[in-house]
N, C-alpha and C positions, 0 to 999 in steps of 0.2 A: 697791925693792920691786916683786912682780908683783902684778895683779890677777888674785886665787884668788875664787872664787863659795864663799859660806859662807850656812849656814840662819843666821835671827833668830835671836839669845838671847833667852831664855824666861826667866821666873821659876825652875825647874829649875835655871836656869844659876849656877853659885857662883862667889866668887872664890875663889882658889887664896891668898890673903893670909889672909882672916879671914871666908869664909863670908857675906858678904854678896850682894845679887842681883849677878850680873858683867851689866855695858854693854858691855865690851872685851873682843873674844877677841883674842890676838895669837900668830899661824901662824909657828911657826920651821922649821927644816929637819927637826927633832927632834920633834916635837909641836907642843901648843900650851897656853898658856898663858889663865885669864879672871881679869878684875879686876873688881872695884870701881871706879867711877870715879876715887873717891881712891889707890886701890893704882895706877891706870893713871898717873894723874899723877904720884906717890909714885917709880915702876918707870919712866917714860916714860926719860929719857935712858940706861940702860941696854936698856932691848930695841930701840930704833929701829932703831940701826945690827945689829941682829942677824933680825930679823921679817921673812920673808918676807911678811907680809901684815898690816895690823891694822885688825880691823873693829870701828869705834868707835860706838857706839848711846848715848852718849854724852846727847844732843841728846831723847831719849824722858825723861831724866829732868824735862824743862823739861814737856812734854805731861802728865806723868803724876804731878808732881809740885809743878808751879810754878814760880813764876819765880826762885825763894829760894833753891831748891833745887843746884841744879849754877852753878856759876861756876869759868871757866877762867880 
């Protein structure tokens, strides 16, 4: 993977699974793809080897959320 510069995801920002806020955008050669945290883990062994880039915000859901909230 290279390091591409990408803005924050926003609330604006959807998952391409099921419309929930997306944490993860992940940059392919084609586009790119945003998840849910759960779709990013759900999707994670198929995009890794394919994503030129993935920006995981991931980690805002513990901030904004609590601590209940996101677990990897």
């Amino acid at each position: 993977m290279t390091t591409t510069t990408t803005s924050p995801l926003t609330a604006a920002d959807r998952c391409d699974s099921c419309g929930a806020q997306a944490y993860v955008r992940v940059v392919l050669a084609t586009g790119e793809l945003l998840f849910c945290a759960h779709h990013a883990r759900a999707h994670e062994s198929a995009f890794t080897d394919l994503a030129v880039h993935v920006q995981d915000e991931t980690d805002r859901l513990l901030e904004e959320h609590g601590a209940g909230a996101a677990t990897r």
